[in-house]
KEPAPA-837416 format. One record per residue (C-alpha): x, y, z. Coordinates in pm, whole numbers, padded with zeros to 5 digits, always signed. Layout:
// residues N
XYZ ...
END
This chain:
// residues 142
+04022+06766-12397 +03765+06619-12594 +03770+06205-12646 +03950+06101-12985 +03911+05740-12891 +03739+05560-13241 +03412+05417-13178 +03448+05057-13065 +03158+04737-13050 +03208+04436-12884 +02962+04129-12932 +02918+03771-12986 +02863+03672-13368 +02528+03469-13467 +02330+03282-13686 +02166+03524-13935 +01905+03501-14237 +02201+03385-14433 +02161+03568-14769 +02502+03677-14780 +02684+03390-14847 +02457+03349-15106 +02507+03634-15244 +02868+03642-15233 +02903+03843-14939 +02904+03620-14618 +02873+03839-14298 +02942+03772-13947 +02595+03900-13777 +02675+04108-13444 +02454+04050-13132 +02624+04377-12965 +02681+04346-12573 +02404+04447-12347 +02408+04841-12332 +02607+04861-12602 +02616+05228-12774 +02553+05095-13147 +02619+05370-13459 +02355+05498-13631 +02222+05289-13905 +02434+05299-14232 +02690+05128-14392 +03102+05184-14229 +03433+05104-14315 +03611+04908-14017 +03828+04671-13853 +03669+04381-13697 +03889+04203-13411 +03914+03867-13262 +04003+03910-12904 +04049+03520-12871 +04266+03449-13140 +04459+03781-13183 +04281+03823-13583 +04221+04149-13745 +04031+04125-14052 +03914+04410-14267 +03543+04490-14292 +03295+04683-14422 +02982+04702-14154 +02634+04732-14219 +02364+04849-13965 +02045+04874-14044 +01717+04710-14074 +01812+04511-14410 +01557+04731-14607 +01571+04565-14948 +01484+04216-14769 +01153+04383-14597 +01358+04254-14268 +01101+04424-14044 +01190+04680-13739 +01469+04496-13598 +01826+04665-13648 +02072+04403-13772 +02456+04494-13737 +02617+04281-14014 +03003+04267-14114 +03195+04145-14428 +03507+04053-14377 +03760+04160-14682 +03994+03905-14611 +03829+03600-14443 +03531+03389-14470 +03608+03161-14165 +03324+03033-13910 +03304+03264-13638 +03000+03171-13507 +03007+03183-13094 +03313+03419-13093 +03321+03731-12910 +03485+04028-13163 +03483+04409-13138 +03421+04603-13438 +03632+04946-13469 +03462+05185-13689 +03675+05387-13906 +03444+05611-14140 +03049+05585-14238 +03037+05577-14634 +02664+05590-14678 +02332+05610-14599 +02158+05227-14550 +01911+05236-14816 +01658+04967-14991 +01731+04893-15348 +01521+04804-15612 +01676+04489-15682 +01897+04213-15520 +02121+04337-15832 +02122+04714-15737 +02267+04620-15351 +02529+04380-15537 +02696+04683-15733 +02638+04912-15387 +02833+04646-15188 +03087+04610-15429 +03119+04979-15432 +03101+04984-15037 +03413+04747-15037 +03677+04909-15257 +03572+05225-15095 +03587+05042-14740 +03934+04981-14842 +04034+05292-14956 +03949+05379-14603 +04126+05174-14429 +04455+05236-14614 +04442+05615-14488 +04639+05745-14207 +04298+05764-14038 +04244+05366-14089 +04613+05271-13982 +04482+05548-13634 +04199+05334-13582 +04385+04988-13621 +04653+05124-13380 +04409+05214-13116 +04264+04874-13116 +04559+04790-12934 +04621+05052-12709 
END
């Protein structure tokens, strides 16, 4: 029987460049465990857990290499939370991935990746409204 399990990563957040909160979109950057199996780069719809306090927020997840920002080689795995904006900085969460909704791609303008996250959002949430999104949260605590 082949695994069904949705595809889990756990990590501690950190410091990042900090653009998103300037931008409207503050993100919770990812150091993934060591050995971690981390998704291809793109942009997901997910549910990001807090082990420590028993939180689930909503989240749309971004890995990639921040191509817009000329970030360099380095893959960053960035999350925006829908529904919080608290300091996590130091905790330990797991990020359950629900669907990939696109490609991570560098925009001509700071403008162009505002509408794209926007976009990435509602249809984040979308996502995790489906039956498949209510699977995923479920299995989080299995």
């Amino acid at each position: 029987m082949p695994d069904t399990s949705p595809t889990c990563l756990s990590g501690t957040v950190v410091h990042g460049a900090g653009r998103g909160r300037g931008l409207g979109f503050p993100t919770a950057n990812i150091s993934p465990d060591p050995g971690s199996d981390v998704p291809q780069p793109a942009v997901y719809s997910g549910w990001l857990t807090r082990p420590a306090t028993g939180a689930v927020h909503r989240a749309t997840i971004s890995i990639g290499t921040n191509p817009t920002f000329e970030d360099g080689p380095r893959i960053h795995t960035e999350v925006y939370c829908h529904d919080t904006s608290e300091d996590l900085y130091g905790e330990r969460v797991s990020l359950w991935f629900v669907a990939r909704i696109r490609d991570t791609v560098r925009f001509a303008s700071v403008d162009e990746l505002l509408l794209a996250a926007r976009a990435d959002v509602r249809r984040s949430e979308a996502l995790l409204d489906s039956a498949h999104g209510r699977d995923v949260l479920a299995a989080a605590f299995r």
